[in-house]
C-alpha positions as CSV (number, residue, x, y, z in Angstrom):
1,X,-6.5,-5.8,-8.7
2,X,-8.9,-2.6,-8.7
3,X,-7.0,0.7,-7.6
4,X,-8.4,0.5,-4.4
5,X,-7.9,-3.1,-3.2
6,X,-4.2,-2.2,-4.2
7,X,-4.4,0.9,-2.0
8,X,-5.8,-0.7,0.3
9,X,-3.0,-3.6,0.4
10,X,-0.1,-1.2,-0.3
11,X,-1.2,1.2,2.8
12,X,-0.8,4.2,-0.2
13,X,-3.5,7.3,-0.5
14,X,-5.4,6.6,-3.6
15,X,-4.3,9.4,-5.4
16,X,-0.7,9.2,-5.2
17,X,-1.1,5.7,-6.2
18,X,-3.0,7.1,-9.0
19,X,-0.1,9.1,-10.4
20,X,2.2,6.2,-9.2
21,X,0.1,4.0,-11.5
22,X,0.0,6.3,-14.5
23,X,3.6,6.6,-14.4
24,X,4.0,2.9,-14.0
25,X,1.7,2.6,-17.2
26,X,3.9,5.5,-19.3
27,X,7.0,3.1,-18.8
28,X,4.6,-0.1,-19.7
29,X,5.0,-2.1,-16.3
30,X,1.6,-1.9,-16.1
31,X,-1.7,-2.1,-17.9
32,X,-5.2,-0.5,-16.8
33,X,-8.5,-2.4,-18.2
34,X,-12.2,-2.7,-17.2
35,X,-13.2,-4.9,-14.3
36,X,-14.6,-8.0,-15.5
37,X,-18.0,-7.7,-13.9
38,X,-18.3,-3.5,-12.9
39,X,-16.9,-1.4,-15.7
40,X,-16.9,1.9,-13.0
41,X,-13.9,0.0,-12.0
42,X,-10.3,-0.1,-13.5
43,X,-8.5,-3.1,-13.3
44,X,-4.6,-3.3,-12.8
45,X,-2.4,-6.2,-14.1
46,X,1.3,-6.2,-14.9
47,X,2.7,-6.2,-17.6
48,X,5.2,-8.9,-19.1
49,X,7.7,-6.4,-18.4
50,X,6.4,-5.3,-14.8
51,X,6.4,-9.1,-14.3
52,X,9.9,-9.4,-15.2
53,X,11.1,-6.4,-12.9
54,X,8.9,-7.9,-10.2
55,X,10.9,-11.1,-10.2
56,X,14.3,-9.3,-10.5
57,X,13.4,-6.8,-7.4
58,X,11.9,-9.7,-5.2
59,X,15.1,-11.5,-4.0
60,X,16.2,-8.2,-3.0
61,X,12.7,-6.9,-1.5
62,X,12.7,-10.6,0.5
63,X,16.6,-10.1,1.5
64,X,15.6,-6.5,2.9
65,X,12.7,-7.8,4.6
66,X,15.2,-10.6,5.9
67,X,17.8,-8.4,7.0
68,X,14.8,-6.1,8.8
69,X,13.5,-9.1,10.9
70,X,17.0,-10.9,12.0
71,X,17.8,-11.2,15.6
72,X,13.6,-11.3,16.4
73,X,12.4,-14.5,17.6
74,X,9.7,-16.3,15.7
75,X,7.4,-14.9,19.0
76,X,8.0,-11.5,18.3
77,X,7.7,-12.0,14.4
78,X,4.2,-13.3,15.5
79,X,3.6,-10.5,17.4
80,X,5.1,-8.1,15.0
81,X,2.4,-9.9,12.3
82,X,-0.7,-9.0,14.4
83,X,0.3,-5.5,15.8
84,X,1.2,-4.1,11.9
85,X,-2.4,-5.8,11.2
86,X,-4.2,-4.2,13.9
87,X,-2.9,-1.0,12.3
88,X,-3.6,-1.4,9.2
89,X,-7.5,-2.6,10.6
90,X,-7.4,0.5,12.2
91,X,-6.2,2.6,9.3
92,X,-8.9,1.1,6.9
93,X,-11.2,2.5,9.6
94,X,-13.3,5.6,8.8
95,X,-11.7,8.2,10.8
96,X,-13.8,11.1,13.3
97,X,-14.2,14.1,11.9
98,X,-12.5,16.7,14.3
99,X,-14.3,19.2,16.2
100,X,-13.7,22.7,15.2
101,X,-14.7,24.2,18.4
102,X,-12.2,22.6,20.1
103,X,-8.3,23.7,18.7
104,X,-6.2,20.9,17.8
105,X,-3.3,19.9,20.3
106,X,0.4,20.5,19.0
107,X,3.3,22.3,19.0
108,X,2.7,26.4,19.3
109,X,4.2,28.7,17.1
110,X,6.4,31.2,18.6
């Protein structure tokens, strides 16, 4: 994947994925390389060792997401599927720059 379709999928700002990445290629779970057809563009792969961990962590990432859901009907799973992706829709949105006449709403400081 490029850095920003995994951003994009992983819901993390692009440059803390960045250093996540770097770190990630420091302990060799990762590799960086050229995209195949735009070299602006770094590609992301993981390593035999990153594929390793992956496949250790995912019976544990799958038994978390398990444990999360139980007791929710498959309904509500459904519905659960298409709120988080309306979110993340709305995320991937460009977002309104605010006005600065107007003073943002909050919590005053005493």
């Amino acid at each position: 994947m490029s850095i920003g379709e995994l951003a994009d999928a992983s819901l993390i700002d692009r440059a803390f994925l960045s250093r996540l990445l770097s770190d990630l290629d420091k302990k060799k779970l990762v590799q960086k390389g050229t995209h195949r057809t735009d070299k602006r563009f770094a590609q992301i792969g993981l390593t035999s060792a990153g594929q390793e961990l992956f496949l250790e962590i995912l019976p544990l990432a799958k038994a978390q997401i398990q444990s999360a859901l139980e007791g929710l009907s498959t309904r509500e799973i459904s519905q659960l599927k298409q709120t988080l992706s309306a979110i993340i829709r709305n995320l991937n949105q460009p977002t309104p720059l605010c006005d600065s006449k107007r003073p943002i709403q909050g919590k005053r400081r005493h």
